[in-house]
N, C-alpha and C positions, 0 to 999 in steps of 0.2 A: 284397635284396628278391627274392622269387619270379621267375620268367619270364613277360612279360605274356602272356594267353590270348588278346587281341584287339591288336593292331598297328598303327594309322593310321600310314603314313609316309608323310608330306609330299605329302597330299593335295591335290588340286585337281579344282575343274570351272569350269569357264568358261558361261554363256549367251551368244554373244555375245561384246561387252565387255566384260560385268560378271563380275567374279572373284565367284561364287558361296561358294566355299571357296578360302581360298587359305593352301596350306600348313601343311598341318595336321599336326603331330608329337602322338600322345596312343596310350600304354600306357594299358590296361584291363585289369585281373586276374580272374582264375577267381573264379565265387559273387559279384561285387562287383555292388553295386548302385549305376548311376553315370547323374549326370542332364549331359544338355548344356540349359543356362540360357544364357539371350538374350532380347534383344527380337525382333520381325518383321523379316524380312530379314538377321537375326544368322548364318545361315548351317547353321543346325543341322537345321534338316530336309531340309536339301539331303544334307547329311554322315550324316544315317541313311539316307536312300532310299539314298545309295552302298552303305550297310552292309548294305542289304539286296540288290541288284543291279538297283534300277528306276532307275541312272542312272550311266551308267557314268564312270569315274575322266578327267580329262583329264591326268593325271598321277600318279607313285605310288602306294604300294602298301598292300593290307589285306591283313593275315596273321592265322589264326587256329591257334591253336596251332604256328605256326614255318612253318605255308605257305600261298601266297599264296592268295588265295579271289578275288582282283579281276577275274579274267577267268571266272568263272563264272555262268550264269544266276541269276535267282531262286531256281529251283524247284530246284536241286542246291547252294544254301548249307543247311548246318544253322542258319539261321539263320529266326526267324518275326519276322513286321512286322504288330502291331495297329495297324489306323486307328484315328484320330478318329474315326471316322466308325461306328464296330462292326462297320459292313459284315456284318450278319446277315442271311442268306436269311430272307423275312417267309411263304413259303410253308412252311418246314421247321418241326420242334420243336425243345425248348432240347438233347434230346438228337441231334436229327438235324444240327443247326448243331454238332456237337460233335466227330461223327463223320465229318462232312465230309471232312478233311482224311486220314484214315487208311484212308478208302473211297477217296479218287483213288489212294493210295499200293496199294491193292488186300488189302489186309492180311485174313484170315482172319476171318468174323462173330463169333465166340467172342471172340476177343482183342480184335477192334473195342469189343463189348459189359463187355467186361471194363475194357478203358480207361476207357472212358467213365462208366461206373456209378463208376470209383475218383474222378475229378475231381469228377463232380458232388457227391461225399461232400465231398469240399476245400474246393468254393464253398458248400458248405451247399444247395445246391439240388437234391437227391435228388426235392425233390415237387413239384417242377416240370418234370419233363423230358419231359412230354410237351403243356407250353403253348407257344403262338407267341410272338415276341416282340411282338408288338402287347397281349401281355397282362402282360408287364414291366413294372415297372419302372425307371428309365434305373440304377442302381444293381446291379438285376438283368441288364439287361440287359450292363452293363459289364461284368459278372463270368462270361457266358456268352462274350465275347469273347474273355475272357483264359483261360478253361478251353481253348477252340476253338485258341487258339495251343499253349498249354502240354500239350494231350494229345500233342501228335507228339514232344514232346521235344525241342527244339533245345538248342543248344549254348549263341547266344546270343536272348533275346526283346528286340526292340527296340518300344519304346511313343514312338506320336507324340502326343502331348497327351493322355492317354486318358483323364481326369478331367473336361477342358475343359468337357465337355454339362451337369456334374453340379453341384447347387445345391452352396452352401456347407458346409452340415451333414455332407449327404452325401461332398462330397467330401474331407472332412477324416476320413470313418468310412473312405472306402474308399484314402487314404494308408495309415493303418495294414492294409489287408486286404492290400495290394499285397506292403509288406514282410512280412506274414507267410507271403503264397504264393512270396514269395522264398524267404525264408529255408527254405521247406520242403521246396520242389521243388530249390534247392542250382544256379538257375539262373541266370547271367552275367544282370543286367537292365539296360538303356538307355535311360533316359528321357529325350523330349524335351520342356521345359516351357517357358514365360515365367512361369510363378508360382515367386517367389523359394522362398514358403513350401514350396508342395511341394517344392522341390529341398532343402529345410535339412530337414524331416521325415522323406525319405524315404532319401534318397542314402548311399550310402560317402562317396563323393569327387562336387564339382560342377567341371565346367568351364564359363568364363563364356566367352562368342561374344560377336563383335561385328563384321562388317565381313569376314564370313568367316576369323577369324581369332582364336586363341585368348589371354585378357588374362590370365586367371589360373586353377589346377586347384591344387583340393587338399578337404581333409575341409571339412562344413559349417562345423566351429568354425574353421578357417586361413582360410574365406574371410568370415566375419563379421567375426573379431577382427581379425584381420592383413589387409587390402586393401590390394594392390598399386598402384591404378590411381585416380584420381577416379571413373571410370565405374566399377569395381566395387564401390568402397564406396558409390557410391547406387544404383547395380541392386540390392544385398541389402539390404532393412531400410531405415531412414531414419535418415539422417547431417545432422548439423550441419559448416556449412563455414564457416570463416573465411577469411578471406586475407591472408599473412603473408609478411613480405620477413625476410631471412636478413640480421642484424647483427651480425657479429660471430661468436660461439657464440648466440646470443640469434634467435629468431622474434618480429617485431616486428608486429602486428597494425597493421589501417589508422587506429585511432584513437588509434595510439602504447602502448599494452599492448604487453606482454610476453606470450609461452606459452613455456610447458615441455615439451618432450616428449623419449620414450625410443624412439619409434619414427620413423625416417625414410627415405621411399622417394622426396625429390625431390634433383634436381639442383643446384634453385636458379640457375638461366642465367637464369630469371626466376623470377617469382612464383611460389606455392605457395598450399594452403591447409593447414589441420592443422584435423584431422575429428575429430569426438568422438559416440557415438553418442548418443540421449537420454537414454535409460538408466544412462547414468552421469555424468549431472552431478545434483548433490546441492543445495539447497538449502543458502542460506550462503555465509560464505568462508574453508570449513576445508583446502577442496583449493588444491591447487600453482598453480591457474588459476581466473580468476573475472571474472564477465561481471556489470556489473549493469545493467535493463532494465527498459521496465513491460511486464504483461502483457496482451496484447493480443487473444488471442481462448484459450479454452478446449474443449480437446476428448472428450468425458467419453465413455471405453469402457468402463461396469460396472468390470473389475479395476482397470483404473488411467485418467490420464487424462493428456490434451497440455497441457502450456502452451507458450505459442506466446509467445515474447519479444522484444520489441523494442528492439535496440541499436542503439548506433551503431560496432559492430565487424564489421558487413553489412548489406545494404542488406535479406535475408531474414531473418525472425526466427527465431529459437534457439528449437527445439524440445527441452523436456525429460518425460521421463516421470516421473509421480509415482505410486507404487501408494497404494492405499486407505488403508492406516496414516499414510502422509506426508499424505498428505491431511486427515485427523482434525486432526492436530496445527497442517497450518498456513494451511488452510483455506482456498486462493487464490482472489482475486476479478478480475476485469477491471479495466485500469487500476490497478490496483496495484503499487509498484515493486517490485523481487526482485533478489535476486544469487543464481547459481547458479557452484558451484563443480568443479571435475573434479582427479584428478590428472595426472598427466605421463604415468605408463605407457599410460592410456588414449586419450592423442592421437597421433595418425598423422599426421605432414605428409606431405603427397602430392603429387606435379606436378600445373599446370592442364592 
């Protein structure tokens, strides 16, 4: 593999008592579009503000291209931090919030003007640049933000939530805008989110926080299919959990079932669960493993819909997903009983 362009080595900050980050090892590659994924308090926008120099390291080091950048100000990383917040001058236009940044840098009016006119061509907003932001907007107004980081040119842009403000529709049109002014501008990006979806839509690679501390890194499909941890297979998507003691070769479910699985990341010193996602338990009992249940509550989203099951193999019911053709054919009602079946490869047993 390449030489990482960005470096965290065994970061830390302290508030206080509370280990805010604690010890953090994480390569980051040249062009990679890389989201840090957590809940509140998970430690991740503690470890961008490091990245950017509004909070300095209580321990090791960040290196950008093979040298250290950790003792440097803000304003001398090549490095840009969009807020949540857009933080736009409401007195300036979308051109003058644009230019901002290359007018402190002192840089010649021509080229200033030349910048600027090329980005707003990028964001599609050429016929807008001389409206306030109060006449945006929040879509536009996002993209004015992300111009205003991206004219100076950093090395890397780090993004703290920058979707957050934006309704749903929108924010799912402006995922796709993100990666494509990635991929254009060929700029190292860092996104920090708690929306699982945005991190699996947008990312190269996700790393998941928790407790200041990193549980799993790798591509959206490694961290769906293959979860390491309990906590990461239900931070991403929604996971069905059983729980299962180790007999043998045999996982022995608590209502005396048997499961099968190819994947296993517990210890077994005690109990386990083995995870299966909705998604792929099938109506029937053609797979390797099979639950049967009545259904208990129905959740209908247009393309497909939940059934929510109830066994006696957990005390919560076994959610499975059914798209609209499964549906036709077998047409489920409340209170009605059902077996759903899955195969082996697609169960994960996992420590509690």
């Amino acid at each position: 593999m390449t030489q990482p362009f960005l470096s965290i080595q065994n970061v830390q900050k302290n508030f206080g008592t509370v280990k805010a980050v604690s010890g953090v090892n994480l390569d980051i590659y040249e062009n990679e579009f890389f989201a840090l994924l957590g809940a509140s308090g998970s430690g991740k926008t503690t470890l961008l503000r490091m990245l950017a120099g509004f909070e300095q390291l209580n321990g090791g080091d960040v290196q950008l291209e093979g040298t250290s950048i950790a003792h440097l100000p803000p304003n001398q990383r090549p490095v840009n931090l969009m807020f949540q917040s857009y933080a736009l001058f409401p007195h300036m236009t979308v051109a003058q919030n644009i230019a901002y940044g290359l007018e402190m840098d002192k840089l010649p009016k021509v080229q200033i003007k030349d910048s600027v006119d090329e980005i707003l061509q990028v964001i599609q907003l050429g016929h807008l640049a001389k409206r306030k932001p109060d006449q945006l907007s929040g879509g536009q107004r996002q993209r004015v933000a992300l111009a205003r980081a991206l004219v100076k040119r950093p090395k890397v842009l780090l993004l703290d939530e920058p979707l957050s403000a934006l309704d749903k529709k929108l924010r799912s049109e402006m995922q796709l805008e993100l990666k494509r002014l990635q991929a254009e501008f060929g700029i190292t990006f860092i996104i920090v989110t708690h929306d699982q979806e945005e991190a699996l839509v947008m990312a190269d690679r996700i790393a998941i926080m928790k407790d200041g501390g990193l549980l799993q890194v790798g591509t959206p499909h490694e961290i769906y299919e293959a979860p390491k941890t309990r906590f990461a297979a239900d931070f991403i998507g929604v996971m069905n959990f059983l729980p299962v003691n180790k007999d043998g070769d045999d996982f022995v479910m608590t209502n005396g079932g048997s499961i099968k699985a190819t994947s296993t990341n517990a210890s077994f010193l005690g109990t386990a669960v083995a995870a299966i996602r909705p998604e792929r338990l099938a109506i029937g009992d053609a797979g390797d493993n099979t639950v049967s249940g009545v259904i208990s509550a129905i959740a209908y989203h247009g393309l497909d819909l939940l059934l929510h099951i109830k066994t006696d193999a957990t005390d919560t019911p076994i959610i499975a997903r059914m798209t609209a053709d499964v549906m036709e054919v077998h047409k489920p009602i409340e209170g009605q009983q059902i077996t759903v079946s899955w195969s082996a490869k697609n169960t994960h047993i996992l420590p509690t």
